[in-house]
PATOR-291622 format. One record per residue (C-alpha): x, y, z; residue in three letters. Coordinates in steps of 0.25 Angstrom, whole numbers, padded with zeros to 4 digits, always signed. Each point is the difference from the previous one (the first is absolute). Layout:
! PATOR-291622
XYZALA/...
//
This chain:
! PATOR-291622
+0145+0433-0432UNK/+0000-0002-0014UNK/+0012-0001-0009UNK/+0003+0007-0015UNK/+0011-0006-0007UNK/+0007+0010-0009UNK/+0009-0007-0012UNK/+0009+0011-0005UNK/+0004+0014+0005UNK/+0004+0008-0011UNK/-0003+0013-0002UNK/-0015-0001-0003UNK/-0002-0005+0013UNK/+0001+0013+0010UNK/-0014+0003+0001UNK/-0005-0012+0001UNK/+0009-0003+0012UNK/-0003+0014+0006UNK/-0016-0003+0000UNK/+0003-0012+0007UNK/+0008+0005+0010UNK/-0011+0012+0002UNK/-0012-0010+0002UNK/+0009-0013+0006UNK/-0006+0004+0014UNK/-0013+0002-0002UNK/-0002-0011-0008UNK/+0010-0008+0008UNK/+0009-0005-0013UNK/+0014-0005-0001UNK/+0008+0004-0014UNK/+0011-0012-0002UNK/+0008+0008-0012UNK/+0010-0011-0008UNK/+0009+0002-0009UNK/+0012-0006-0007UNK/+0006+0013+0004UNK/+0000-0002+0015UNK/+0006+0016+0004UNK/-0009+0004-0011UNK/-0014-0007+0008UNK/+0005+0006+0012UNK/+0002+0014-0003UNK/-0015-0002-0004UNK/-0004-0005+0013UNK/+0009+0011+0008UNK/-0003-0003+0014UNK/-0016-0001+0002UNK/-0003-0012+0010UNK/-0011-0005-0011UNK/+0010+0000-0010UNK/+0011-0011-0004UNK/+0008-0002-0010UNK/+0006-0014-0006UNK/+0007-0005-0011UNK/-0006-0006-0011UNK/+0002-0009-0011UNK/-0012-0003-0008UNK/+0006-0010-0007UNK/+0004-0008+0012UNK/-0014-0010+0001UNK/+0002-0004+0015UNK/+0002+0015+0005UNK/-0012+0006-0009UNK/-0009-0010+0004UNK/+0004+0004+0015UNK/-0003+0014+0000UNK/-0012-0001-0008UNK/-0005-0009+0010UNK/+0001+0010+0012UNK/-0008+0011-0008UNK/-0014+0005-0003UNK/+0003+0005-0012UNK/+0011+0004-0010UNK/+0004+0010-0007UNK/+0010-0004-0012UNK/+0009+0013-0005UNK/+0008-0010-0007UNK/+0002+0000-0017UNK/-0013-0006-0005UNK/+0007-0012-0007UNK/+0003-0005+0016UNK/-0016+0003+0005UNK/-0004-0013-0005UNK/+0009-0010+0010UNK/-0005+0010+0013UNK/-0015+0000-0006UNK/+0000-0016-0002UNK/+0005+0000+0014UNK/-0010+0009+0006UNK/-0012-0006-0006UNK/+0006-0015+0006UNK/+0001+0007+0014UNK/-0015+0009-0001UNK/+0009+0012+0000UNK/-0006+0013-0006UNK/+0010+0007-0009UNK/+0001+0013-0008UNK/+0011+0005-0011UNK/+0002+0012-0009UNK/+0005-0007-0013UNK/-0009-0002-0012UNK/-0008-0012+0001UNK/+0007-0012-0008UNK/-0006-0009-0007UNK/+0005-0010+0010UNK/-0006+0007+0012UNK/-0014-0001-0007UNK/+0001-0014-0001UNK/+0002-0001+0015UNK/-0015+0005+0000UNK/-0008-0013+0002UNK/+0009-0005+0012UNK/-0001+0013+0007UNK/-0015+0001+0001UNK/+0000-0014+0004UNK/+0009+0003+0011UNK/-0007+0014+0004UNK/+0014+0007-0002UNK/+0000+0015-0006UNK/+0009+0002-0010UNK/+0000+0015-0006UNK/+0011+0005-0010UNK/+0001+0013-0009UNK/-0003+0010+0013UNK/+0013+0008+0002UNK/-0002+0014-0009UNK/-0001-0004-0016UNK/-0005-0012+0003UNK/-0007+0001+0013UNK/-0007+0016+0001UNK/-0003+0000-0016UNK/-0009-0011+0003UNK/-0007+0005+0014UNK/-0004+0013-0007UNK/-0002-0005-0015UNK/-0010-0007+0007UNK/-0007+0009+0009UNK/-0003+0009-0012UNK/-0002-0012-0011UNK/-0011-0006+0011UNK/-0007+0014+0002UNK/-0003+0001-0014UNK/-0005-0014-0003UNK/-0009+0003+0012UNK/-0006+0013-0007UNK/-0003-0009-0012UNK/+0013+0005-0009UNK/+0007-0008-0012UNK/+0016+0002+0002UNK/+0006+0005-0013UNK/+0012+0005+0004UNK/+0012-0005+0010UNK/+0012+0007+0002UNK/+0010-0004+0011UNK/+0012+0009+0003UNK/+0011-0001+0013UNK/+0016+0006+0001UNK/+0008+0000+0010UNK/+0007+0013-0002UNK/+0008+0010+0007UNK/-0008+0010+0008UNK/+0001+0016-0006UNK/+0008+0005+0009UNK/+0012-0010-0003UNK/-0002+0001-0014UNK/+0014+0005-0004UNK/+0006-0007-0012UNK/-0005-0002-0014UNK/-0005-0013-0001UNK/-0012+0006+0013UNK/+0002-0014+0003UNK/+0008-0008+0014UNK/+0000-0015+0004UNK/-0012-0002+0010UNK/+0000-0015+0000UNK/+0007-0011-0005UNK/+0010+0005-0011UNK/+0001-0013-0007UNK/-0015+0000-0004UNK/+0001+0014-0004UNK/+0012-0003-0010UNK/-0008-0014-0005UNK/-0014+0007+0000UNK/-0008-0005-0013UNK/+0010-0010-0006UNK/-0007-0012+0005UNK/-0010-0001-0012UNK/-0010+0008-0009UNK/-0008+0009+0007UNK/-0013-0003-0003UNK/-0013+0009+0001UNK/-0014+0004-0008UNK/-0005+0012-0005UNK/-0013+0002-0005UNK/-0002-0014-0003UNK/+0012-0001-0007UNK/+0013-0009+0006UNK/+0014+0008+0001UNK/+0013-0006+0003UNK/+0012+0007+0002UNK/+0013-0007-0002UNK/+0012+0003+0011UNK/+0007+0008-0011UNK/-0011+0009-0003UNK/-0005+0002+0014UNK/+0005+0013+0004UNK/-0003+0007-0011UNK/-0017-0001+0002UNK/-0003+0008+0010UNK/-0012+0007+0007UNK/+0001+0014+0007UNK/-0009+0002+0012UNK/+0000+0011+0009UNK/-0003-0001+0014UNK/-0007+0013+0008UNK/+0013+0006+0009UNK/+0010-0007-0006UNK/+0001+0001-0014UNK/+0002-0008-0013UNK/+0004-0015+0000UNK/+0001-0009-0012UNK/-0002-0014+0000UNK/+0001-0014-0006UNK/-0005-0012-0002UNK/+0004-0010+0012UNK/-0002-0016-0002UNK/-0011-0008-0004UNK/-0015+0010+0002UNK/-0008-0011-0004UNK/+0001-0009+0010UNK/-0007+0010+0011UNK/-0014+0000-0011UNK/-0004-0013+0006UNK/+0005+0004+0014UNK/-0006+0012-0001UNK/-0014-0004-0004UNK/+0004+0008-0014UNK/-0001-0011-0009UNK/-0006+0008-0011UNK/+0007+0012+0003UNK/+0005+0009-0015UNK/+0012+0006+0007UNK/+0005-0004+0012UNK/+0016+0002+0002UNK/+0010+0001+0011UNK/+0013+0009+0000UNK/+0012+0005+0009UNK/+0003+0015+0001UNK/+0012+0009-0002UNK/+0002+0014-0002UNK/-0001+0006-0013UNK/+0012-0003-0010UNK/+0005-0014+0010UNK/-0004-0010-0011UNK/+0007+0006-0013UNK/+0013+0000+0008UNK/-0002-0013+0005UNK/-0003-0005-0012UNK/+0016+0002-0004UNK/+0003-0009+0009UNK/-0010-0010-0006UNK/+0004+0002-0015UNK/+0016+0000+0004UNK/-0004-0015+0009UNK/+0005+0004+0012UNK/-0011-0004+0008UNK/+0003-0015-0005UNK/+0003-0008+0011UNK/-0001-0014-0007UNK/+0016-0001-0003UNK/+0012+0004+0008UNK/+0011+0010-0007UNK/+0015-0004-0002UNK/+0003+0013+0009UNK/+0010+0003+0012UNK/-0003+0010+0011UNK/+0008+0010-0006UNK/-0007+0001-0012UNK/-0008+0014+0002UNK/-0014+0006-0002UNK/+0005+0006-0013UNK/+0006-0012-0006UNK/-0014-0009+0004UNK/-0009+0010-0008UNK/+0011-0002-0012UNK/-0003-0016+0000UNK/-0010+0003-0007UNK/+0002+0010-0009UNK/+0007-0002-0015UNK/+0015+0001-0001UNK/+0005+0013-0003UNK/+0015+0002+0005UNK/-0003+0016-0005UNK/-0014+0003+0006UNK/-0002+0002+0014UNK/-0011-0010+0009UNK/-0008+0013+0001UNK/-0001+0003-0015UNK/-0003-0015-0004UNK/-0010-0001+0009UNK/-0007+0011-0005UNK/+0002-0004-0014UNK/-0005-0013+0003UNK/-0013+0004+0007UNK/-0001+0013-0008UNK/+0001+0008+0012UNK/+0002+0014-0002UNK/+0011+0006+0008UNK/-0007+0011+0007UNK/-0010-0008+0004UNK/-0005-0001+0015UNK/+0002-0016-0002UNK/+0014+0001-0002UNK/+0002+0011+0012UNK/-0008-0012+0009UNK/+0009-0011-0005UNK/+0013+0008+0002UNK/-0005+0003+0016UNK/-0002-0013+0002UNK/+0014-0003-0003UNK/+0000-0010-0013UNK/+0011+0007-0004UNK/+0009+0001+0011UNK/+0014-0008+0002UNK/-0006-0006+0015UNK/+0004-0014+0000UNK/-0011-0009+0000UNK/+0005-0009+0011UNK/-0007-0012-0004UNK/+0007-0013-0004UNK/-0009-0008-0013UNK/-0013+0008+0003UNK/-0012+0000-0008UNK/-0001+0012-0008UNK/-0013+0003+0010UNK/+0009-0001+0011UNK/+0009+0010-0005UNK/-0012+0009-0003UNK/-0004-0001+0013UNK/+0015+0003+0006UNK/-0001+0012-0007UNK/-0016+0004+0003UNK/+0002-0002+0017UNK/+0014+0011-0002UNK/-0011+0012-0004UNK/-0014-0005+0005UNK/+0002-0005+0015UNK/-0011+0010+0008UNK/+0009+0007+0012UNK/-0001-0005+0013UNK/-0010+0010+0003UNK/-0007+0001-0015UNK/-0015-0002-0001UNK/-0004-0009-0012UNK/-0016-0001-0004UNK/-0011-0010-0005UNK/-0009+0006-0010UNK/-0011-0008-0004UNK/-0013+0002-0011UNK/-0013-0007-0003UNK/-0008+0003-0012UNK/-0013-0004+0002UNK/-0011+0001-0016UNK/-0013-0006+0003UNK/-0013+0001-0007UNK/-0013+0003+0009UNK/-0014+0004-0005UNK/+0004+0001-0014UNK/+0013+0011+0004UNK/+0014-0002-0001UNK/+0005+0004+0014UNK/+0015+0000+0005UNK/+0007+0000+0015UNK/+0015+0001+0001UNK/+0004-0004+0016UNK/+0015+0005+0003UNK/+0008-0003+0012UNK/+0015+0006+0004UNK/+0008-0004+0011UNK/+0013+0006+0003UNK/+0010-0007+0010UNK/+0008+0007+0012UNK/+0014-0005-0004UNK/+0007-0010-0006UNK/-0001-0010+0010UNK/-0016+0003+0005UNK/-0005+0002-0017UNK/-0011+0000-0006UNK/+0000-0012-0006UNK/+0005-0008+0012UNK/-0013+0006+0005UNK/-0009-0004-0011UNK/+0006-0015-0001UNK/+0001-0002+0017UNK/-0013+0008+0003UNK/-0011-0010-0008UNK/+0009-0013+0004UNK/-0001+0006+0015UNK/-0016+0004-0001UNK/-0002-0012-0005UNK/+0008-0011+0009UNK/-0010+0009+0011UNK/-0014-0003-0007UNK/+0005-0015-0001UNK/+0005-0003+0013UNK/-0014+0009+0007UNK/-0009-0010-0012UNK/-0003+0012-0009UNK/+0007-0005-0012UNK/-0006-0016+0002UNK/-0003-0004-0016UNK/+0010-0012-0002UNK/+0009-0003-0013UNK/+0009+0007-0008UNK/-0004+0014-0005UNK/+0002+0015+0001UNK/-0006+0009+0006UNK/-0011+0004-0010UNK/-0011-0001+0008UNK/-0009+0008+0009UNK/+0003-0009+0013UNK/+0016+0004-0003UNK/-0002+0014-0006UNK/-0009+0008+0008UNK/+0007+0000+0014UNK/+0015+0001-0005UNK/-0005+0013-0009UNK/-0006+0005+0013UNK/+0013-0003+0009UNK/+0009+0004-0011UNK/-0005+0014-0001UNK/+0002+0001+0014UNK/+0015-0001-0004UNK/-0002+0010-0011UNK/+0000-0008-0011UNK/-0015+0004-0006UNK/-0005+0000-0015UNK/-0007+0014-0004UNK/-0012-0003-0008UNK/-0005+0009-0011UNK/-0011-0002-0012UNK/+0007+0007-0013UNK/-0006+0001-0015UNK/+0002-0015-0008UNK/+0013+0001-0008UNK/+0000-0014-0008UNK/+0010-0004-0011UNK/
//
């Protein structure tokens, strides 16, 4: 019997436990789920007799040495900043181990000790990282093949709410971790290039340089610039590439109301405010807005952003609820953590919502002296709010791929992700098989 360690059980994590479940027999595997969160591991675990679930500490040494030990491989769901201790450990123990997170510069520098030791150690392959990769490079090698110089790189993912559910203004409901969604783009410059020219877009600026890309069957999406692009020339093979830039998606008319959130600092959570919890939504929004005892929060806002007040922006920011005299129910918050109070009270999917994963490659190229284009698309829609889409598109390649490494299909040592044809070619094929498949088409080259 061989054994997977699974560190975590959060929401992401359903798929991948259901995969397992579906193939433990046949492939005689035994699914050890720990989590700090005991109740939590063993509602994952339910009652399969190849499934167990314990309780996990990951910053107890003696125990994480322990169950490592036992395994075949692991599978980390844990925040990236607590990989490092579990990789270190799995690399002393010749344990394989995969993750979802963005590779850190500390991960990397586990690179030499892992070869050495044979262990596997492949990161960024959940959704956006992990399925961007597999099918960027599918495409990206087919045309290096035929003899094409790269021009053009465009790299779009969302995780949206799926049309039929679409009911509020905003066309926008939490599908993963809400957090990451109120903190998205504050951690730096955004950094890209186009047409051989360098572009940086401060935090402050970011939501209001913006792309709008249609996708066949489901509409227009706009979207913006998402971390550092240039770090994926070199992993790429696009080293000399003139435009190469990496985005997230939202729907049309998302970012210029976001971006009153990023102008008034409420998505600033670097200091705690001198709040109680009955301070209310109303009176958050009026922190940070001029002292006018005669003017209302609504009329200063819109004086200060020069908002007009027919405008769909402010119909948005009243539905969400800015405005209202909720209490905020937080003691010393951040104003983030505020924002986010008030975010999870209007965008939470219902228990039987659907949510949805869009994602967009552009693809320029030059062959035979003709500039050519192929734009590859991909949309996944969940079943509900527990079984979504992107549980499905963060669990399924995690899953595939603890299967091709256990079976010695996946056998390249060292940390890495999964960028090359030994990783991508049999997950594309086994993920279509779940319906999550790119449509592939040639268009005429549009540059800048």
């Amino acid at each position: 019997m061989r054994h997977i360690l699974l560190i975590g059980a959060g929401r992401s994590t359903y798929s991948f436990v259901e995969y397992i479940k579906q193939h433990s027999e046949q492939e005689d595997w035994h699914l050890i789920i720990a989590d700090q969160d005991y109740e939590l591991a063993k509602e994952k675990a339910g009652d399969h007799p190849r499934m167990e679930a314990v309780s996990f500490d990951v910053k107890d040494e003696i125990s994480r040495v322990s169950a490592i030990s036992k395994a075949d491989i692991v599978v980390s769901m844990l925040p990236a900043h607590m990989h490092i201790p579990v990789a270190s450990d799995c690399i002393a123990l010749g344990k394989h181990m995969l993750t979802a997170s963005y590779i850190s510069d500390e991960m990397k520098a586990l690179d030499e000790r892992a070869k050495e030791a044979g262990v596997i150690l492949i990161n960024e392959i959940g959704v956006d990282p992990g399925i961007d990769h597999l099918s960027a490079m599918k495409v990206l090698d087919q045309i290096r093949a035929k003899g094409g110089e790269m021009l053009l790189f465009e790299s779009f993912t969302g995780g949206l709410v799926a049309p039929e559910n679409d009911d509020n203004p905003w066309n926008y409901k939490f599908t993963w971790n809400p957090r990451n969604v109120v903190l998205a783009g504050s951690g730096g410059a955004v950094k890209f290039i186009q047409e051989g020219k360098y572009k940086y877009i401060p935090y402050h600026q970011l939501f209001r340089r913006t792309e709008i890309i249609a996708i066949d069957g489901y509409g227009k999406f706009e979207g913006y610039a998402n971390r550092d692009s240039l770090k994926y020339r070199d992993v790429y093979g696009l080293k000399s590439i003139p435009t190469i830039y990496r985005g997230t998606f939202r729907r049309p008319g998302f970012c210029r109301a976001w971006d009153v959130f990023v102008k008034l600092g409420m998505t600033d959570d670097s200091y705690q405010l001198e709040v109680s919890p009955e301070m209310t939504f109303r009176d958050f929004t009026n922190l940070f807005l001029a002292y006018n005892p005669q003017d209302s929060v609504e009329l200063k806002l819109m004086h200060y952003l020069n908002i007009p007040q027919d405008s769909e922006l402010m119909d948005k920011l009243t539905w969400l609820g800015i405005f209202d005299d909720t209490p905020i129910g937080l003691d010393r918050p951040t104003p983030a953590q505020v924002l986010q109070r008030i975010l999870e009270t209007k965008w939470t999917l219902g228990k039987d919502e659907k949510d949805m994963i869009v994602m967009f490659h552009k693809f320029g190229y030059m062959l035979n002296g003709e500039k050519k284009m192929i734009e590859s698309s991909m949309v996944a829609l969940g079943k509900n709010s527990r079984e979504t889409a992107m549980a499905r598109t963060v669990g399924l390649p995690l899953a595939i791929a603890t299967r091709h490494i256990l079976n010695g299909n996946i056998s390249t040592p060292g940390v890495q992700i999964p960028i090359t044809k030994e990783i991508y070619m049999p997950m594309l094929d086994e993920l279509a098989d779940y319906g999550i498949s790119f449509t592939e088409k040639e268009v005429p080259y549009r540059g800048y």
